[in-house]
C-alpha positions, 0 to 999 in steps of 0.5 A: 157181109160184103156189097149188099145187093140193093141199091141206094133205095134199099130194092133188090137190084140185079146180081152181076159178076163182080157181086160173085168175085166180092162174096165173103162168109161172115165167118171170114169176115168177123169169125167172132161173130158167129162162133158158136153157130152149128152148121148142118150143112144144106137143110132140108134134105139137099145135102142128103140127096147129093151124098146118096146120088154121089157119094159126097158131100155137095160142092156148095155145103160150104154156102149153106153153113155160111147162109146159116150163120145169120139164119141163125141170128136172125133179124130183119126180113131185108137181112133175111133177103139179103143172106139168101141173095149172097147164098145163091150167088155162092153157089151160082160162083160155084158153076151150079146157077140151076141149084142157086136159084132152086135153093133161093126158091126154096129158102125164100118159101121154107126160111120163114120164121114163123114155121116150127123147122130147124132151119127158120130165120132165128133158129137159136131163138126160142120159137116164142121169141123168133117168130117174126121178123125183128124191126 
């Protein structure tokens, strides 16, 4: 999944330009991995919004299907953080930093695993198995 953003004691450490230049989807990286992965585009309403105020598809939607790959799988809430950290690099490297950090709000409040939404953290789980956050 590329750098991680952390340092050596595992804190979120501050998003600098090399982090952008170094962003790879996982889909890029191990395409195996996540191949069976439906992709949406950017939950919640945001593609939609775009495609009625512009008459296109969001210039970010490719992060968003990248984000839902391991959103997808789900696992540690440190996973978790760190797929919404390079989701909002993504779209920040595409010139749009205003939508980055409003999407990193909004993952980080509405991605929880414990809400019934299609886009919680482990949606390809049954609700019952996917509710919290793996060790």
């Amino acid at each position: 999944m590329g750098k991680p953003l952390t340092d050596a004691d595992g804190n979120v450490r501050e998003v600098t330009s090399e982090d952008f230049k170094q962003f790879r989807p996982v889909s890029e990286v191990d395409p195996e991995l996540y191949a069976g992965v439906k992709y949406d585009g950017c939950s919640g309403g945001m593609s939609r919004v775009w495609r009625f105020l512009f008459r296109k598809n969001p210039p970010w939607e490719g992060c968003c299907d990248a984000h839902d790959q391991p959103y997808a799988r789900g696992g540690t809430a440190q996973e978790r953080r760190q797929a919404d950290i390079e989701l909002m690099c993504c779209v920040a490297k595409g010139g749009h930093p205003v939508w980055a950090f409003a999407m990193y709000v909004a993952v980080r409040i509405w991605g929880v695993p414990w809400l019934l939404t299609p886009w919680r953290w482990g949606f390809e789980k049954r609700y019952v198995d996917s509710w919290r956050y793996e060790d």
